[in-house]
C-alpha positions as CSV (number, residue, x, y, z in Angstrom):
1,X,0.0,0.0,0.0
2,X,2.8,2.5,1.0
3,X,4.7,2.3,-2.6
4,X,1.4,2.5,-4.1
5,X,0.6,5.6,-2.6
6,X,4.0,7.1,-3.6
7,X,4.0,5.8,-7.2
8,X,0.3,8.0,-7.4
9,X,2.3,10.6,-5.5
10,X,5.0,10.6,-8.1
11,X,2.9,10.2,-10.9
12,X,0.7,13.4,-9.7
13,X,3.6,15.0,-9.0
14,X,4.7,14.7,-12.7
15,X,1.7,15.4,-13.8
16,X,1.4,19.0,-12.3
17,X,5.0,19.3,-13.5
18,X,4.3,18.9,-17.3
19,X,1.1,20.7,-17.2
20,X,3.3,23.6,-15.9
21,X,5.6,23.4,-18.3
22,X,3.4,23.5,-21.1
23,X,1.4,26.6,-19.5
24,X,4.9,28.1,-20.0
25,X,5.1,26.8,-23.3
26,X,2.0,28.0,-24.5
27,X,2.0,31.7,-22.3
28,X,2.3,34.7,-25.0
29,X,6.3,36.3,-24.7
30,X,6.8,39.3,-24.1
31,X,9.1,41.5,-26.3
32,X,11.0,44.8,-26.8
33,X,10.2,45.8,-30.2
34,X,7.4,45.8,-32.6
35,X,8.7,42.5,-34.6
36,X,6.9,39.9,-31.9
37,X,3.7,41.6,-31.2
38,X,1.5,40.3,-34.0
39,X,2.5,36.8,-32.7
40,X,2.3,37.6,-29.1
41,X,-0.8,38.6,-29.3
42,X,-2.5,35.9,-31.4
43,X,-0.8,34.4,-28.1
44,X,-2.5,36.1,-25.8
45,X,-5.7,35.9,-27.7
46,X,-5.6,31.9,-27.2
47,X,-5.5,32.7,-23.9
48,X,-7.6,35.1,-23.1
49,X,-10.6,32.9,-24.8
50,X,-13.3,31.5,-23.1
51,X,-12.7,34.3,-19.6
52,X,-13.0,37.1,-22.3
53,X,-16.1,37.9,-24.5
54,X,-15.9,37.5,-28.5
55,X,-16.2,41.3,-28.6
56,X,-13.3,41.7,-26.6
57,X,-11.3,39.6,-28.2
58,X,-11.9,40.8,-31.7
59,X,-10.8,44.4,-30.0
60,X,-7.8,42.9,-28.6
61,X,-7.2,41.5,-32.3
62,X,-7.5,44.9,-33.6
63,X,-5.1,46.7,-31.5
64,X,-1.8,47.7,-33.0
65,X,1.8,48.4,-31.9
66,X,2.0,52.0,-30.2
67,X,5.6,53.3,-31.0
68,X,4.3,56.3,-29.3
69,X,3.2,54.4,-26.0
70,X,6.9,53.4,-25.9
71,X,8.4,56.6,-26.5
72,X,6.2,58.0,-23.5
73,X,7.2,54.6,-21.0
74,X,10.7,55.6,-21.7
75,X,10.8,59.1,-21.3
76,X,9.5,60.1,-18.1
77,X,12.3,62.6,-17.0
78,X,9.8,64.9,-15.3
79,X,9.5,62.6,-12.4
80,X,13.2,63.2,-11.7
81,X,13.1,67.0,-11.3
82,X,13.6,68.5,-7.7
83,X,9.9,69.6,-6.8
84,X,10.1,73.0,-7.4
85,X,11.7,72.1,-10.9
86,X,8.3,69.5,-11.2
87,X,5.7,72.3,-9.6
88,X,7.3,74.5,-12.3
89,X,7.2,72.4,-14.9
90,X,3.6,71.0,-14.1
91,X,2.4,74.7,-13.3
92,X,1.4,74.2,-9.7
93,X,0.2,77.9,-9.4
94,X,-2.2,77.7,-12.0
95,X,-3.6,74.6,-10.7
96,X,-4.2,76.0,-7.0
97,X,-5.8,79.0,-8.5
98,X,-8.3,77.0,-11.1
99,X,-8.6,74.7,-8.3
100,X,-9.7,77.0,-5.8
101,X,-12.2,78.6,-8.2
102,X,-13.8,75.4,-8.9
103,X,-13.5,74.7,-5.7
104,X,-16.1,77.2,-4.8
105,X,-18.2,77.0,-8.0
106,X,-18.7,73.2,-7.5
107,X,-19.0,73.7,-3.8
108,X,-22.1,71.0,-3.6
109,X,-20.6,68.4,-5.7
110,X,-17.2,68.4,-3.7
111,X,-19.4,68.4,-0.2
112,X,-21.3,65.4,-1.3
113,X,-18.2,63.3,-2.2
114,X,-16.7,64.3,0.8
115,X,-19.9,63.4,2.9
116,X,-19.5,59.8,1.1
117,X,-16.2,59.3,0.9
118,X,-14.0,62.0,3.6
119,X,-12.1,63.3,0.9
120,X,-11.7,66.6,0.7
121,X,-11.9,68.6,-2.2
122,X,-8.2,69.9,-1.9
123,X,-6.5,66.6,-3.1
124,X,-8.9,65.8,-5.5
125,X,-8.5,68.6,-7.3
126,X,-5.0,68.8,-7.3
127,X,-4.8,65.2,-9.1
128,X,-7.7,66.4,-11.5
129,X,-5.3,69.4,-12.3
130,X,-2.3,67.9,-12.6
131,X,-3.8,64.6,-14.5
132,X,-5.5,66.7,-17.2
133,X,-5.7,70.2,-16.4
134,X,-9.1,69.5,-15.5
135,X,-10.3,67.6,-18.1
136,X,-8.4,69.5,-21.1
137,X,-6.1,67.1,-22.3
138,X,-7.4,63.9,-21.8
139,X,-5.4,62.1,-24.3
140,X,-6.2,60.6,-27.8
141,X,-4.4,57.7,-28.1
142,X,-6.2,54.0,-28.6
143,X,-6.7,52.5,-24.8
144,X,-6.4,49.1,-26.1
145,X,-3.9,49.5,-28.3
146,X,-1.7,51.1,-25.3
147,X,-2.3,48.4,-22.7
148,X,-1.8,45.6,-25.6
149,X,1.3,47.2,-26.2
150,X,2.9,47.5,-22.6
151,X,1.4,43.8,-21.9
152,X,3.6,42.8,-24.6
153,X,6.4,45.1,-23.5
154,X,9.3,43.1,-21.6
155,X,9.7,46.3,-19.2
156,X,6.6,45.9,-16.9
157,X,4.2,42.9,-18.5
158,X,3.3,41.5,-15.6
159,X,1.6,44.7,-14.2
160,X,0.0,45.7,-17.6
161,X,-1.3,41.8,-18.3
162,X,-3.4,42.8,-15.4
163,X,-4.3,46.2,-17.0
164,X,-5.0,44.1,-20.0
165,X,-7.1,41.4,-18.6
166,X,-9.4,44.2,-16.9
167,X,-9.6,46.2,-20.3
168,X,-11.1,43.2,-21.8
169,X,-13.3,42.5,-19.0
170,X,-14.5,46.4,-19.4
171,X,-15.0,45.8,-23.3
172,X,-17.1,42.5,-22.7
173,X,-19.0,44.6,-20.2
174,X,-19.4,47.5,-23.1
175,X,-17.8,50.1,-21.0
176,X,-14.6,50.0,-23.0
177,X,-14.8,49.8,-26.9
178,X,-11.9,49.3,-29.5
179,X,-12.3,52.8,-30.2
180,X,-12.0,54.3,-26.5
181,X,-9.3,56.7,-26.4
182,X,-7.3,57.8,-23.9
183,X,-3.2,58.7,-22.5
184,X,-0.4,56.7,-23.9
185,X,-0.5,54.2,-21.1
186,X,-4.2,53.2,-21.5
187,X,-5.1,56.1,-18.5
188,X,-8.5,57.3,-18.9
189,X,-11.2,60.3,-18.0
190,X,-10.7,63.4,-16.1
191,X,-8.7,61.7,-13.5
192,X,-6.9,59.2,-15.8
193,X,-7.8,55.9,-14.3
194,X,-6.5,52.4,-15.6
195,X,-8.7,49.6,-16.2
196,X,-8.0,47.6,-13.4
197,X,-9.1,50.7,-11.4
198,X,-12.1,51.4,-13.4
199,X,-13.1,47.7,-12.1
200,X,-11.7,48.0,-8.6
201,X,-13.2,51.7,-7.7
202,X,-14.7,53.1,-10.8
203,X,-18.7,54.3,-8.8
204,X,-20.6,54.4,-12.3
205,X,-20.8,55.8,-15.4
206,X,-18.3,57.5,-17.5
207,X,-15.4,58.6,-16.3
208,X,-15.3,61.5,-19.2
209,X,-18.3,62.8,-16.5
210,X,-16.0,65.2,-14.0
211,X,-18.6,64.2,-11.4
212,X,-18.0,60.2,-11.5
213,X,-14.1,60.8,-12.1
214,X,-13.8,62.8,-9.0
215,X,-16.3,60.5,-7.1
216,X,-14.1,57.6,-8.7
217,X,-11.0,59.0,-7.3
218,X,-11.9,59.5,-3.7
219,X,-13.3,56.3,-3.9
220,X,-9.8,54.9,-4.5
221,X,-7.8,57.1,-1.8
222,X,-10.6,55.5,0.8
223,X,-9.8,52.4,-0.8
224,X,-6.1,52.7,-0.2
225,X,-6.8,54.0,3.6
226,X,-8.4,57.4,3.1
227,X,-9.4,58.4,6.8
228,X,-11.8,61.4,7.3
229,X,-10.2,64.6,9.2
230,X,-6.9,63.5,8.8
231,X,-4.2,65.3,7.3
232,X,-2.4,64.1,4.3
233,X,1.0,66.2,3.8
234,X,3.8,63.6,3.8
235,X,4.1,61.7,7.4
236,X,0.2,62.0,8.0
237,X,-1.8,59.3,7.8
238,X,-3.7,59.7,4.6
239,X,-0.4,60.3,2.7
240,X,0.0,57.0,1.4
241,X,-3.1,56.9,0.3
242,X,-1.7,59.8,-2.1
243,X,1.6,57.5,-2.9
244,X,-1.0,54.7,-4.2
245,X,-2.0,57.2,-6.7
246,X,1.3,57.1,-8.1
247,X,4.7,56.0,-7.6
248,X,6.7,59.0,-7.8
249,X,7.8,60.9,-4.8
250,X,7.8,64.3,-6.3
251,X,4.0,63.9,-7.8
252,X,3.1,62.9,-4.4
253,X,4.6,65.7,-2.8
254,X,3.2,68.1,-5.5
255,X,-0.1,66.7,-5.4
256,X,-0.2,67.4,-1.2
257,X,1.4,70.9,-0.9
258,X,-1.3,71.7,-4.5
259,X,-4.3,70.2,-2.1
260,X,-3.2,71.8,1.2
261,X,-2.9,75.5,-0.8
262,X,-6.4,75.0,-2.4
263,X,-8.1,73.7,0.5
264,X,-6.4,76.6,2.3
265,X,-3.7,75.7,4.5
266,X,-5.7,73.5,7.1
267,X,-4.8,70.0,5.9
């Protein structure tokens, strides 16, 4: 009975061993230029089918390489300016100023989502301002083509595979089409969420609606620890909730000292 049991062992062990390998046979590879992506995805396609509807996989098939998503991922150099240099750049003045008139214009709006969520409207407009300069410059490049193309991207698949996955699931569930346009990495609305987000702590409707993108936002700070009353300039609590927003020190700092001047000095 006892070699029995470890020849089923062995064989089970085997077993899970091959399947693995041919999972990592079959899995869609990742590359650095535009020669693999036609392949890739035809990959990732295979995959993708039967969890993903037909719509969103004929979208997926109909996305294309984005040289100019690339150029964008590789040039970031704004993030690595002193903040001064980055409030400069990003005109932090402006944005307090706008921010403080909408402040006051869409004072009902910003007390309900504050009511909901304990945001306050300081932060919220800061990220709206520096996002898109309140909904100017939303972007015009092809969501899915973006995401496809930094899924596919050796530099950070793994996290845009994800990004991927939920655009599909947002195309299946006809919020996303394969004519939704957006930033150069897939980023969308006022507020520039990515589709994982838009799954996660998107609150309805579109976010191209300042009302649901602000709402959306605030969402995702309480989601990430948001706590009503408390302060959030670097070392307060609700500071990393700012940090989850985005990886760079210098936008989190920017987008504190821009919430703290429009909210007026008492966060």
């Amino acid at each position: 009975m006892t070699r029995g049991w470890q020849l089923k062992t062995i064989s089970a062990a085997v077993l899970v061993a091959l399947a693995g390998m041919i999972g990592q046979a079959v899995a869609a590879q990742c590359g650095s230029t535009s020669a693999g992506f036609e392949a890739w995805k035809e990959q990732f396609a295979a995959e993708a089918r039967g969890r993903a509807s037909a719509s969103a996989i004929a979208a997926l098939m109909g996305t294309t390489y984005s040289s100019a998503t690339i150029a964008a991922d590789r040039n970031q150099h704004s993030m690595r300016l002193s903040l001064d240099q980055f409030l400069a750049r990003r005109g932090g003045p402006a944005i307090v100023s706008r921010g403080r008139s909408l402040k006051q214009s869409s004072a009902a709006m910003f007390a309900s989502i504050e009511q909901r969520y304990g945001v306050p409207p300081g932060p919220l407009l800061a990220i709206w301002g520096m996002e898109t300069g309140f909904g100017r410059s939303r972007g015009n490049q092809n969501t899915l083509s973006a995401v496809a193309t930094l899924a596919y991207d050796c530099r950070r698949s793994e996290y845009f595979t994800d990004q991927l996955n939920a655009a599909l699931t947002l195309v299946g569930r006809g919020v996303f089409s394969a004519n939704t346009r957006g930033s150069m990495h897939g980023e969308v609305g006022h507020t520039q969420f990515l589709p994982k987000n838009i799954l996660t702590y998107g609150t309805g409707g579109s976010l191209d609606n300042a009302s649901t993108a602000l709402s959306s936002t605030a969402n995702f700070l309480r989601g990430h620890g948001w706590r009503a009353g408390g302060g959030y300039q670097p070392g307060d609590g609700n500071f990393a909730a700012i940090q989850a927003w985005n990886a760079a020190p210098v936008y989190q700092k920017a987008i504190a000292i821009i919430g703290q001047q429009i909210d007026g000095g008492e966060r």
